[in-house]
Rosetta silent file (secondary structure, phi, psi, omega in degrees, C-alpha in Angstrom):
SEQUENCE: XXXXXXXXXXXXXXXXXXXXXXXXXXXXXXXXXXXXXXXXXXXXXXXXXXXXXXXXXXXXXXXXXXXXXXXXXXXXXXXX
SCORE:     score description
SCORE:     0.000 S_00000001
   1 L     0.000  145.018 -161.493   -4.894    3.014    9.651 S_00000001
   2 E  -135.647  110.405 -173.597   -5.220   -0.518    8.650 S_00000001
   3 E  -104.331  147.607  167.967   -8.519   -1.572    7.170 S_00000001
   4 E  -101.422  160.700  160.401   -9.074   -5.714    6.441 S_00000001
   5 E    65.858   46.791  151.456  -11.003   -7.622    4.312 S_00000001
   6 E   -88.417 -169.318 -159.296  -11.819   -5.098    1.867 S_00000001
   7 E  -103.778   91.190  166.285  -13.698   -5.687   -1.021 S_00000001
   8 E  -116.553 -166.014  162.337  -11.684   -5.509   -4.781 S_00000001
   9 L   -30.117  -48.470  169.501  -11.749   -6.927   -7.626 S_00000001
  10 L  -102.347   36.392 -164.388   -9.344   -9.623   -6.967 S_00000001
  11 E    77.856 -154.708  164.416  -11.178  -10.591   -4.135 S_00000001
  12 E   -38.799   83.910  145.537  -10.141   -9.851   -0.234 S_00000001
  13 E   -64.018  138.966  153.129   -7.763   -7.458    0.355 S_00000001
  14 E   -93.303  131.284  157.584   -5.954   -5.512    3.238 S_00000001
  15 E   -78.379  119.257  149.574   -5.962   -1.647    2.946 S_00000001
  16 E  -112.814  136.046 -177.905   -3.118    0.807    4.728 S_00000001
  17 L   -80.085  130.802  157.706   -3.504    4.241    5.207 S_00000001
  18 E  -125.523  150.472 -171.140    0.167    5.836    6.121 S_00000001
  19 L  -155.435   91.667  170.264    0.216    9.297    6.689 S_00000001
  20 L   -59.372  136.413  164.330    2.464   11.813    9.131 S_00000001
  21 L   -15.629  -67.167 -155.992    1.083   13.351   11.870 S_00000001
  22 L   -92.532   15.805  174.359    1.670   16.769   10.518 S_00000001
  23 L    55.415   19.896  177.030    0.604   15.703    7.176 S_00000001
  24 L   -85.383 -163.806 -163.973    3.555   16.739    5.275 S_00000001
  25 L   -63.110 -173.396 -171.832    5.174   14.628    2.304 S_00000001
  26 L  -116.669  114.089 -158.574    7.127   11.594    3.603 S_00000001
  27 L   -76.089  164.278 -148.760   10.677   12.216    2.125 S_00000001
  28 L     1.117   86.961 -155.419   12.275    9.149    0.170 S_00000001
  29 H   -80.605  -60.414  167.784    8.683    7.790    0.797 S_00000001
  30 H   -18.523  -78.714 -179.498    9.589    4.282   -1.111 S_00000001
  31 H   -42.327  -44.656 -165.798   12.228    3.193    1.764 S_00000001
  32 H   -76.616  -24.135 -179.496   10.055    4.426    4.781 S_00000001
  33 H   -87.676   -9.612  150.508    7.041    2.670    3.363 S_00000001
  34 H  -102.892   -7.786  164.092    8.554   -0.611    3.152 S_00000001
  35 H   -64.562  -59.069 -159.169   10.099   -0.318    6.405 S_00000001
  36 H   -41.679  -75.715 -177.236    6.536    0.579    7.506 S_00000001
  37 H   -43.190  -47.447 -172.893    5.335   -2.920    5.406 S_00000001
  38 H   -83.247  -11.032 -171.908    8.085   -5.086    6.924 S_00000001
  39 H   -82.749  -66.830 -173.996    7.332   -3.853   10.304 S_00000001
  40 H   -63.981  -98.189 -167.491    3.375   -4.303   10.141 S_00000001
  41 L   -78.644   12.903  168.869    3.003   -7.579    7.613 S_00000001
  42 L   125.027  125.143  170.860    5.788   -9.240    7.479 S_00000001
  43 L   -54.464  -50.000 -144.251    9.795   -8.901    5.212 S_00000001
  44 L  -122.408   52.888  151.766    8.314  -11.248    2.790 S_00000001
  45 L   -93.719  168.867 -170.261    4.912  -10.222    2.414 S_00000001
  46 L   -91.239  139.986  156.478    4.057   -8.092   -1.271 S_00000001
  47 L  -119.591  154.979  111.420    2.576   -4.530   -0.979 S_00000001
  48 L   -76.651   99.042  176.381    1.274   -2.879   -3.475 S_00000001
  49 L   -80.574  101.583 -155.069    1.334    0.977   -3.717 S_00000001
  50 L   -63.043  112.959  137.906   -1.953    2.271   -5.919 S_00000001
  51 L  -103.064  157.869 -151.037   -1.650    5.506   -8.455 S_00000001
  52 L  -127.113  143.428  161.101   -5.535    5.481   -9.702 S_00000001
  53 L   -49.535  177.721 -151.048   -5.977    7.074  -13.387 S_00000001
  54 H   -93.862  -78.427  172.017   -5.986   10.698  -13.373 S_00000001
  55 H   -12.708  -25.293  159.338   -9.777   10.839  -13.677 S_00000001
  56 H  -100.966   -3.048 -154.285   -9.967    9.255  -10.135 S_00000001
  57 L   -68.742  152.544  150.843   -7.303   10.720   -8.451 S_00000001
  58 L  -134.380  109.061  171.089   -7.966   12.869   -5.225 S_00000001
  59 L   -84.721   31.985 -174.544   -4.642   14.701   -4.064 S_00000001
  60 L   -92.206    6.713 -173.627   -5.545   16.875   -1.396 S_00000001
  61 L  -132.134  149.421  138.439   -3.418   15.013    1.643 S_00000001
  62 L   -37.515   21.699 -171.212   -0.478   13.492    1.731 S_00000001
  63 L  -104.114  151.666  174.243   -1.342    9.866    2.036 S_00000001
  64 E  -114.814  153.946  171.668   -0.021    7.011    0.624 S_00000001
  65 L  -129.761  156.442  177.987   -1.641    3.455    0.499 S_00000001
  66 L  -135.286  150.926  156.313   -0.430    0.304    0.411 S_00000001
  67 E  -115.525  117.714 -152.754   -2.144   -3.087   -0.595 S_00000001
  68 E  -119.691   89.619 -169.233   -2.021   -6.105    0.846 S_00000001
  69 E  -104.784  127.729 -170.275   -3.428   -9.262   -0.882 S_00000001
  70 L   -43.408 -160.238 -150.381   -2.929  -12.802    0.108 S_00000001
  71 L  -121.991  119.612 -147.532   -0.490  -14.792   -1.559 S_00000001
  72 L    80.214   -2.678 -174.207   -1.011  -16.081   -5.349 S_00000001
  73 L   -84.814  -81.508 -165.924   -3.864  -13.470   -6.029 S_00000001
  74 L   -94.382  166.076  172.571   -1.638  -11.095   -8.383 S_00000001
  75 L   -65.736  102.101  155.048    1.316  -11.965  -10.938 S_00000001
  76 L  -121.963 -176.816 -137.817    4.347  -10.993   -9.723 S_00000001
  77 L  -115.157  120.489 -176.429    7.340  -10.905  -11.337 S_00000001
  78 L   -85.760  123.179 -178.118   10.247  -13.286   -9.759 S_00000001
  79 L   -91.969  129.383 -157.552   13.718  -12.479   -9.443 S_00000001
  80 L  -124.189    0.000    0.000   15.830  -15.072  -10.399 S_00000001
């Protein structure tokens, strides 16, 4: 599920939900979820995958999210 334009902090954002059908884990989760990201937005767009302090987390599914913020919004760190 792919929601736009949400609302954070740092302005505009895209949200993605990924999840399998049968709602197990995804195994080597990293790899499939940037194929997933290069598929959907783009090789050289940035994702960002959230872990929330422990005090927010809720861990009762399997989902992972990725975030997807235009370009120049966060610091990222250039390999040179």
């Amino acid at each position: 599920m792919i929601f736009d334009n949400v609302i954070t902090t740092k302005g505009p954002a895209t949200k993605a939900l990924i999840q399998r059908h049968d709602n197990a884990p995804i195994p080597g989760h990293w790899r499939e979820i940037q194929n997933i990201k290069n598929e959907i937005f783009g090789k050289e767009t940035v994702g960002i995958e959230y872990y929330p302090a422990e005090s927010n987390l809720l861990d009762t599914h399997n989902i992972y999210w990725l975030w997807i913020f235009p370009p120049g919004v966060l610091p990222l760190y250039i390999i040179r």
